[in-house]
MMTF fields as JSON, N, C-alpha, C and O atoms, coordinates in Angstrom:
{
  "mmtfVersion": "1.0.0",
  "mmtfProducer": "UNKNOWN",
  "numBonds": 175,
  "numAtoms": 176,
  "numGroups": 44,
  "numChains": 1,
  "numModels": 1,
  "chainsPerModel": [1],
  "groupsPerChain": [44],
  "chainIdList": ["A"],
  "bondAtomList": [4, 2, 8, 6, 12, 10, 16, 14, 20, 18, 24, 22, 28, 26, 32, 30, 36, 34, 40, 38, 44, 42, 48, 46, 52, 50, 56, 54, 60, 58, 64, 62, 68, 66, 72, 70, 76, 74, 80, 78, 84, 82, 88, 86, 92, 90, 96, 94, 100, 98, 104, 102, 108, 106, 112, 110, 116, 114, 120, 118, 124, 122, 128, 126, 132, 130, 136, 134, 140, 138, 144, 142, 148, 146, 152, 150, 156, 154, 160, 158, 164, 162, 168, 166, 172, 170],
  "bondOrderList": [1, 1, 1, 1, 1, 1, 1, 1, 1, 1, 1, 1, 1, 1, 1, 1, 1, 1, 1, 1, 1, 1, 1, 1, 1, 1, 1, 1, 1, 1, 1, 1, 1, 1, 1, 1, 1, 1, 1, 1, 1, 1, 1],
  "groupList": [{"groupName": "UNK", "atomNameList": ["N", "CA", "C", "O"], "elementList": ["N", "C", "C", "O"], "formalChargeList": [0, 0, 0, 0], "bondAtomList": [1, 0, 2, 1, 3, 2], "bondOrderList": [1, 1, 2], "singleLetterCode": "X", "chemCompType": "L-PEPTIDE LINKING"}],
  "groupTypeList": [0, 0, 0, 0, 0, 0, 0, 0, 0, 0, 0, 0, 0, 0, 0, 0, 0, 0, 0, 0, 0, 0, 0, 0, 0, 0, 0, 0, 0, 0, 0, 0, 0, 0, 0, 0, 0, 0, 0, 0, 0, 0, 0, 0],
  "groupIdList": [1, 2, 3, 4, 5, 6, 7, 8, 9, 10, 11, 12, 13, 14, 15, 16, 17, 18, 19, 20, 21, 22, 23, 24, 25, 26, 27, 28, 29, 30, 31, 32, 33, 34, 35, 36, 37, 38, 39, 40, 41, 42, 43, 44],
  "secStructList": [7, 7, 7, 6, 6, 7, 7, 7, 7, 7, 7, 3, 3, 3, 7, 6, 6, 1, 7, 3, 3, 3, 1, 6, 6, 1, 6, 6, 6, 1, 7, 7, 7, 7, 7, 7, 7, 1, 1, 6, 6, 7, 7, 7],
  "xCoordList": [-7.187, -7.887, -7.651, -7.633, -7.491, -7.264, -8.67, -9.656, -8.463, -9.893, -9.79, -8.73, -10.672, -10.187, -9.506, -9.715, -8.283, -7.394, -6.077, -4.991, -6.249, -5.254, -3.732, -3.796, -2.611, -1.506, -1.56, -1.798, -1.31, -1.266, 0.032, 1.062, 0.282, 1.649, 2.005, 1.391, 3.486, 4.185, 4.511, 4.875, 4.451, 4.114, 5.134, 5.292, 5.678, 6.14, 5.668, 5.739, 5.323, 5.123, 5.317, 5.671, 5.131, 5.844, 4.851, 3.784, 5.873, 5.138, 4.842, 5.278, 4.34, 4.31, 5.466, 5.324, 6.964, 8.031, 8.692, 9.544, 8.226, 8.673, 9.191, 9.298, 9.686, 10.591, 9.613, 8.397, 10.614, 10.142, 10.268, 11.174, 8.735, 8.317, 7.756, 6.932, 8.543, 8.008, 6.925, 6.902, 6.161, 5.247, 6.009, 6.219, 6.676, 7.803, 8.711, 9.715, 8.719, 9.943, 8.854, 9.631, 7.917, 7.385, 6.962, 6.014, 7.186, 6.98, 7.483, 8.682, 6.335, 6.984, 7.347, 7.727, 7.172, 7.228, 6.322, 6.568, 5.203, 4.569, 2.866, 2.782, 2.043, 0.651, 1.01, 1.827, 0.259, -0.087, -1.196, -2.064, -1.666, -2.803, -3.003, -2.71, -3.576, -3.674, -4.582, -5.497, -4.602, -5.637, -5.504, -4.441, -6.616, -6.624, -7.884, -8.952, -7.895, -8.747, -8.606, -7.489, -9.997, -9.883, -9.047, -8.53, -8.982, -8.288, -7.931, -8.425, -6.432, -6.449, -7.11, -7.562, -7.126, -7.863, -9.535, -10.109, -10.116, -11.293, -11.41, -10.316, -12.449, -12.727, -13.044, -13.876, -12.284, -12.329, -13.26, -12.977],
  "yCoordList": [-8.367, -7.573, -6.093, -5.693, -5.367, -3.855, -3.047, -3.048, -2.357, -1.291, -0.043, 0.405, 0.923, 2.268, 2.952, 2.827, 4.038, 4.269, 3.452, 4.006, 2.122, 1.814, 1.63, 1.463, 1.755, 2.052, 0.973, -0.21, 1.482, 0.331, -1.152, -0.479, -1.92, -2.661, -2.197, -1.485, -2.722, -2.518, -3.606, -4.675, -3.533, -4.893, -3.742, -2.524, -5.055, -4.944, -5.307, -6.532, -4.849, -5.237, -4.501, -3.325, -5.046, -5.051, -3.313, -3.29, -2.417, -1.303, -1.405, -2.452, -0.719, -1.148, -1.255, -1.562, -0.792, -1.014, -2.447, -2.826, -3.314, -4.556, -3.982, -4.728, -2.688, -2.813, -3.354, -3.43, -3.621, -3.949, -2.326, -1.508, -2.437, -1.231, -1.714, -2.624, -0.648, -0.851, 0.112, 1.093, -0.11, 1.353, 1.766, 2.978, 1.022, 1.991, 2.717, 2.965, 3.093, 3.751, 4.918, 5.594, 5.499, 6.689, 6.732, 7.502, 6.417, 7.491, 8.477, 8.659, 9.615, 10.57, 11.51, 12.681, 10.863, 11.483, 12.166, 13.119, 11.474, 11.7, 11.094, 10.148, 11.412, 10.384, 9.588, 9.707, 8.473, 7.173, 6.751, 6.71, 6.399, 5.908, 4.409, 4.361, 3.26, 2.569, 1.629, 1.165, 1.335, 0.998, -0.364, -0.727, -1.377, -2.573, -3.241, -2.641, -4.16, -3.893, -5.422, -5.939, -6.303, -7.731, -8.491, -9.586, -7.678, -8.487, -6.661, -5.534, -7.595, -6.205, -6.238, -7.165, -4.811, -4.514, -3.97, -3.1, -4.575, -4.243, -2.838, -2.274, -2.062, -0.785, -0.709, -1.425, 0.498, 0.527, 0.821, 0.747],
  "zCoordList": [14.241, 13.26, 13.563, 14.727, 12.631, 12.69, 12.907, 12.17, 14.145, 14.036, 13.858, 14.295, 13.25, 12.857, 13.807, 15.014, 13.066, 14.258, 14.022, 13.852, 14.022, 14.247, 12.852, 11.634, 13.735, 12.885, 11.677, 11.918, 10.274, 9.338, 9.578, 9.572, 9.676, 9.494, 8.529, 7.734, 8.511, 7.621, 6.6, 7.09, 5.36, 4.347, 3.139, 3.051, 2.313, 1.268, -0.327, -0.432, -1.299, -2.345, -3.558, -3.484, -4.652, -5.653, -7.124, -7.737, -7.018, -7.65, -9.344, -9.821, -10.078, -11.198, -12.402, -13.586, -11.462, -12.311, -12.151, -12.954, -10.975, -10.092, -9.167, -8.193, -8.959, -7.469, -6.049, -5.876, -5.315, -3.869, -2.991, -2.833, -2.535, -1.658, -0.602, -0.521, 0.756, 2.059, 2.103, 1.36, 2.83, 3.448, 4.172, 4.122, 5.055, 5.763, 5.061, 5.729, 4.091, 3.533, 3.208, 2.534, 3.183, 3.224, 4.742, 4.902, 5.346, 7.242, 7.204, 6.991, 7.485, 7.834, 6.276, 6.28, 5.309, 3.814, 2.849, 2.109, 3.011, 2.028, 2.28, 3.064, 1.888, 2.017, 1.258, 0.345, 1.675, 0.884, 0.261, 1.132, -0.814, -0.954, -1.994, -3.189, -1.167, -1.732, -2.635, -1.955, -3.551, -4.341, -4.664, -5.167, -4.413, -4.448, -5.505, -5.379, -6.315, -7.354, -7.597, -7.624, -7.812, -8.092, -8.884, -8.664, -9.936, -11.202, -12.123, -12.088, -13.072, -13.684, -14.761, -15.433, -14.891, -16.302, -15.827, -16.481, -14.712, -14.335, -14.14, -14.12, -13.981, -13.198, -12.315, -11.757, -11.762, -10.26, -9.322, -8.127]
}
């Protein structure tokens, strides 16, 4: 289990055009921020 602090892994998934995205491919680039949401269409 991850505790605060600790480094995110690195995971791949799919952006809203379909491409395949690493989190590793922004190290060192840019912030990240991710947003996770039950179902679409809901509010966030």
């Amino acid at each position: 289990m991850l505790e605060i602090g600790d480094k995110a892994p690195d995971f791949s998934l799919q952006d809203d055009h379909g491409n395949n995205v690493k989190l590793s491919d922004f190290a060192g680039k840019k912030a990240v921020v991710l947003f996770f949401y039950p179902k679409a269409d809901t509010p966030g």
